[in-house]
C-alpha positions, 0 to 999 in steps of 0.5 A, a space after each residue: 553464481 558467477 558465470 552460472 549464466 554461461 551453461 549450456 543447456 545440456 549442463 545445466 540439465 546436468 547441474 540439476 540432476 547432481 545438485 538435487 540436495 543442494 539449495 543456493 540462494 542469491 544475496 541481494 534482490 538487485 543482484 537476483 534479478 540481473 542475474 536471471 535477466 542474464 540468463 534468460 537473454 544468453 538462453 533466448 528464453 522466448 526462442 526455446 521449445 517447451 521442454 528447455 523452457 521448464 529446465 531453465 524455470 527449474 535451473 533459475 528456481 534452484 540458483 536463486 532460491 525462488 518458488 516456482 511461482 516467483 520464477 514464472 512471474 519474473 519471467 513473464 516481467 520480462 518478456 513483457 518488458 525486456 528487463 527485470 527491475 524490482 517493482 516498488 511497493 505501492 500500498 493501497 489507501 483511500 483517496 482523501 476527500 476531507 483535509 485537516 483543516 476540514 476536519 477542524 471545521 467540522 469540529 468547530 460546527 459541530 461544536 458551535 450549536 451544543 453538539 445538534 444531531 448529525 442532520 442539523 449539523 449537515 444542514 448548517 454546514 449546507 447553508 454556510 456554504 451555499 448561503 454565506 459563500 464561506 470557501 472553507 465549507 466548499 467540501 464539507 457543504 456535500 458531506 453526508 451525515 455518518 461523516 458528521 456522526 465520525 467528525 468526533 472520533 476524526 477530530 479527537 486523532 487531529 487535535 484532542 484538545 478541540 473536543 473537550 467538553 469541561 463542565 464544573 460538574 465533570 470537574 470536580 466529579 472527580 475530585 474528594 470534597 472536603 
């Protein structure tokens, strides 16, 4: 690709008509992208009537290996901004409202009283807060209840070993007698 930037129009329509079999592909996305910007600044891209528009989207498709879609979208990135640097990947989550150590908490609550239903938990986390002024309910204390139904499943991932429950009977079910 290297002074591929330089072509004039005529040559580039030129390149495209011999080239129809051939497929090129740029190494690196870094080296793809500066390359495109080259040739959309040399060209004047924004400056260009609608038909060397699509010649150049043709040529930049075929030199880089890109769909006409990518292309299209690489090129409004940088008629927007002037520049085209690769976007990095953001992945989508969740804003997390509880922490650990909240999950922890809700463990011990829930615990604490022989496993009540998810209300009565609700309300004594409500009161612990509200009543007692303990600062570690502070988040907890507005929580609804199919979180405190979840605090089992939440707690096991965060820390197994809080939420066993052992009995002598569960014990030595298990076990042969003899």
């Amino acid at each position: 690709m290297r002074e591929a930037e330089k072509l004039s129009l005529e040559q580039i329509e030129a390149f495209l008509n011999a080239s129809q079999a051939i497929r090129f592909q740029g190494e690196t996305q870094k080296q793809i992208y500066h390359w495109i910007e080259q040739v959309l600044c040399r060209q004047q891209y924004s400056k260009q009537s609608r038909a060397a528009r699509g010649l150049l989207r043709r040529y930049l498709a075929k030199m880089t290996g890109r769909s006409r879609a990518q292309v299209t979208c690489l090129i409004a990135r940088y008629l927007e901004s002037g520049a085209l640097q690769p976007v990095a990947y953001r992945r989508h989550r969740f804003a997390q409202r509880y922490t650990r150590a909240d999950i922890e908490w809700l463990a011990t609550v829930d615990e604490a009283p022989e496993n009540l239903s998810g209300p009565a938990t609700r309300r004594i986390i409500e009161r612990e807060y509200q009543l007692y002024g303990k600062r570690e309910y502070q988040r907890l204390a507005a929580i609804s209840v199919s979180h405190v139904r979840d605090a089992p499943a939440l707690a096991s991932r965060c820390t197994r070993a809080s939420r066993s429950h052992w009995s002598r009977s569960t014990l030595r079910s298990g076990f042969a007698h003899g």
